[in-house]
C-alpha positions as MATLAB code, in Angstrom:
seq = 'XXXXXXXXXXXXXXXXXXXXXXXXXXXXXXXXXXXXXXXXXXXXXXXXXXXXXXXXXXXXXXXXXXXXXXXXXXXXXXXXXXXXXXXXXXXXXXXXXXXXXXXXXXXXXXXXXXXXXXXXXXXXXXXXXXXXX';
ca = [
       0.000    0.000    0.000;
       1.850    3.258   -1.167;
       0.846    6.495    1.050;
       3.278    8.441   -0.917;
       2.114    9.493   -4.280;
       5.584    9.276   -7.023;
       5.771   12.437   -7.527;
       6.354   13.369   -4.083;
       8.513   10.050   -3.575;
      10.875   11.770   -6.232;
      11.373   15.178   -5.255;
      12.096   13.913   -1.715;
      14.688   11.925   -2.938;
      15.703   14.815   -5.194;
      16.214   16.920   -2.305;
      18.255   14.270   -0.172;
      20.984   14.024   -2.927;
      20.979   17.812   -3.192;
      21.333   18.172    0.289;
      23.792   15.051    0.795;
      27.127   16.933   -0.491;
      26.815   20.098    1.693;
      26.650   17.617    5.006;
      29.869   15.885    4.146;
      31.762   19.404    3.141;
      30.282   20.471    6.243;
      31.724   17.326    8.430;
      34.908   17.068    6.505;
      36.587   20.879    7.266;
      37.900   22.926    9.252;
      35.355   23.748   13.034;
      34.645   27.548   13.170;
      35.108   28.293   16.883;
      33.166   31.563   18.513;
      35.476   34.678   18.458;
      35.213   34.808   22.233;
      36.508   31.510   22.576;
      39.569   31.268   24.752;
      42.764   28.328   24.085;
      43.567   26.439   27.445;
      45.062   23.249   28.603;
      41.871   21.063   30.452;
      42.355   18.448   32.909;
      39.275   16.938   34.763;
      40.001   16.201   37.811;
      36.398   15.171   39.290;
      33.254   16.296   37.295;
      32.615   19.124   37.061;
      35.856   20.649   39.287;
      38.425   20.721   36.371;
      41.888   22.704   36.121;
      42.396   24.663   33.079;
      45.325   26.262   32.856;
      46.701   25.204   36.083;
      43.847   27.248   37.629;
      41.143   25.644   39.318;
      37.775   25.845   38.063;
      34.103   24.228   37.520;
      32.342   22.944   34.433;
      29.157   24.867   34.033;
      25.826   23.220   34.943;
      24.826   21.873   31.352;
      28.023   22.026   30.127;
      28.874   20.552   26.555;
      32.696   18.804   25.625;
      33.030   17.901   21.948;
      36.037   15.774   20.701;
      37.959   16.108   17.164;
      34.742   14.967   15.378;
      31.969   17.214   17.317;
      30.214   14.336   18.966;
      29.518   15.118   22.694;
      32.163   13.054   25.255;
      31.113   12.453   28.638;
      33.359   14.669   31.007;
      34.215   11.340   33.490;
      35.897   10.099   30.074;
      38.601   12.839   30.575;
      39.211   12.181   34.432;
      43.005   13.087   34.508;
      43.889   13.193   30.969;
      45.463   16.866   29.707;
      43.903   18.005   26.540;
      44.330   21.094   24.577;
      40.739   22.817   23.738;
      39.008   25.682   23.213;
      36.325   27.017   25.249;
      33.883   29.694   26.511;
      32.712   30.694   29.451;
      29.516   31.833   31.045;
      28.343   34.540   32.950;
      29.811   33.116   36.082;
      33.047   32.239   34.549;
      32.523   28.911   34.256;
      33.361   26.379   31.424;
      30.188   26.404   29.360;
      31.434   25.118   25.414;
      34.732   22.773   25.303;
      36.089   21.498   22.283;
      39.014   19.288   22.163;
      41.516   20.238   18.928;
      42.869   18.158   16.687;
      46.862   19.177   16.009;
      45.724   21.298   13.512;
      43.437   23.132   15.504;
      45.901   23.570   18.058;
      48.860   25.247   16.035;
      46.399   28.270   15.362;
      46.928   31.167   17.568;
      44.733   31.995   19.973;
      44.294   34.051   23.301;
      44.090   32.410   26.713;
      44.233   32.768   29.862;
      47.194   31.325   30.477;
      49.677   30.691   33.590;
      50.003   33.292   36.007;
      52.557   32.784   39.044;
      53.519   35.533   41.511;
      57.136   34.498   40.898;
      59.646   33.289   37.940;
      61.508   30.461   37.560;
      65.120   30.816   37.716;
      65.254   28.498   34.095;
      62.778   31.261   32.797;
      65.196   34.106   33.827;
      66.930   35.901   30.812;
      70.724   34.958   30.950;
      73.134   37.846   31.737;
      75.090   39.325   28.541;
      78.649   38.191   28.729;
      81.322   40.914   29.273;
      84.324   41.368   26.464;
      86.543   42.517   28.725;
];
């Protein structure tokens, strides 16, 4: 018993094909990350306290993590592991959008909050200019 008249049936099927190339384009490039999106270093240490950066912090309530291929990874599947992402952050600076980088990703530039210490190492120290004397 056919519900679907043909001529519907076809231009259904028309618009799948038309439609199927722009999905894998879309799947196969580059990700286009928010502008306000910050580069850190995340380790989960017990969900949803994480360290980013060295600096201790909280996963958002809701919060999304997306791996190399933008399906959504379970924060407990990071516990410990040090990955370099990209994220955003809510209103109460905490960790709303993660998104784990491929190497690619990761040689772009991009700001961050970075390491910030009180005090510098003494292998971080510029060396003294040698006298010709």
């Amino acid at each position: 018993m056919n519900r679907c008249p043909p001529s519907i049936r076809s231009g259904l099927l028309t618009a799948l094909l038309i439609a199927l190339p722009f999905t894998a384009q879309a799947q196969s490039g580059t990700r286009d990350f928010p502008a306000k999106a910050l580069r850190g270093t995340l380790v989960v240490v017990q969900p949803p306290n994480v360290t980013m950066d060295d600096r201790a912090t909280r996963l958002s309530p809701g919060a999304r993590i997306y791996n190399t291929n933008n399906s959504l990874v379970m924060s407990a599947s990071l516990l410990n592991k040090e990955v370099v992402v990209n994220y955003t952050l809510d209103l109460r600076d905490q960790i709303q959008n993660v998104w784990i980088l491929t190497e690619a990703e990761a040689k772009e530039k991009r700001a961050g909050f970075g390491v910030q210490r009180n005090f510098v190492f003494e292998s971080l120290q510029p060396k003294p200019a040698a006298s010709t004397n």
